[in-house]
N, C-alpha and C positions, 0 to 999 in steps of 0.2 A: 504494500500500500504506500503512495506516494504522500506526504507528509504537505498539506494544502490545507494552512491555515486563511488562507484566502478566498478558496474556492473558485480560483478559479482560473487552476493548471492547464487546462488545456487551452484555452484562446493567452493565457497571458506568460505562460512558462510557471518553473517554477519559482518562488516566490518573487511574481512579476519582475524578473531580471530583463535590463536593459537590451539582451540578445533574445530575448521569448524564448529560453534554451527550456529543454522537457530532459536532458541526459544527464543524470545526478554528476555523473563523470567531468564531463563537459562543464558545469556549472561549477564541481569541486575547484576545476584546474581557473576559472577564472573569477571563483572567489580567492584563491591563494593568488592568484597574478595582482588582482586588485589592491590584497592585503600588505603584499611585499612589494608592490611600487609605491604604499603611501606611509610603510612603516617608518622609516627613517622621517616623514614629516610630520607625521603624529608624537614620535619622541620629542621632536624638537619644540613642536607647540605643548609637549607636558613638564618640559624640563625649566621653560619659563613660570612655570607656573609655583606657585608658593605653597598655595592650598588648594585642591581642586573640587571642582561644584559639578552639578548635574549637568549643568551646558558644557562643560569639557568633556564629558563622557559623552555626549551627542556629536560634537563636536570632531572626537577621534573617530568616534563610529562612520561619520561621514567620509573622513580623511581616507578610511582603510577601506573602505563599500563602496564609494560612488559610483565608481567607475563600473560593478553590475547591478547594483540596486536602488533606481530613482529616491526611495525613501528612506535610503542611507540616511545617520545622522537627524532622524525626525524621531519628535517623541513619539511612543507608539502606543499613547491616549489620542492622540490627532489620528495616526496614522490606520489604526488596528483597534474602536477603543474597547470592543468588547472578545475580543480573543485571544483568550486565554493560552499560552502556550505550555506544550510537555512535549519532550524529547526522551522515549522510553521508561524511566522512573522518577525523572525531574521534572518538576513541574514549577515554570520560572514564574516570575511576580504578576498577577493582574496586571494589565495597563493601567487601572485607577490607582496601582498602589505601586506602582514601579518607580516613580519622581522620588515617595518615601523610603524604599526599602535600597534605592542607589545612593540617596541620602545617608543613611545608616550605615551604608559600608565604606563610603568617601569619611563620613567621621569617623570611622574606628582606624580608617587609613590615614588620613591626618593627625592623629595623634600618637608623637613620638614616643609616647610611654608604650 
């Protein structure tokens, strides 16, 4: 079963990538193409940073995805806001609670104790 929290893999690809690619294969190699042309610019805009907040985490997302997923870098209450994502027995944050629960880990991440 193809993993289409969108619904709607067949006219748009999978999750609506910028190539309408359907070949997980295909899609793998140009999410990692995407990821490792923006990684060196995502470090550098985290290395400026002192303390980092929920739009830097948007921010990098975008940096490392644009280039296969238009909605790279969007919050994913605007973008998604009622689907719920799981990836076999993880089941990641609501969109309604996903601003607090990146909050919560950016602060445990910013403090040097």
């Amino acid at each position: 079963m193809t993993f289409d929290p969108f619904g709607d893999f067949e006219t748009r690809g999978y999750l609506r990538n910028l190539a309408q690619e359907k070949d997980p294969a295909i899609v793998r190699r140009l999410e990692h193409a995407s990821f490792t042309t923006g990684i060196d610019d995502g470090f550098a805009a985290l290395q400026k940073k002192k303390v980092l907040a929920y739009s830097d985490v948007l921010s990098t997302h975008k940096t490392l995805f644009e280039a296969i997923y238009p909605w790279a870098g969007q919050d994913r209450a605007q973008t998604a806001p009622n689907i719920a994502v799981s990836r076999g027995d993880v089941l990641f944050a609501h969109p309604k609670y996903l601003q607090n629960a990146i909050g919560h880990a950016l602060k445990l991440g910013n403090d040097p104790n």
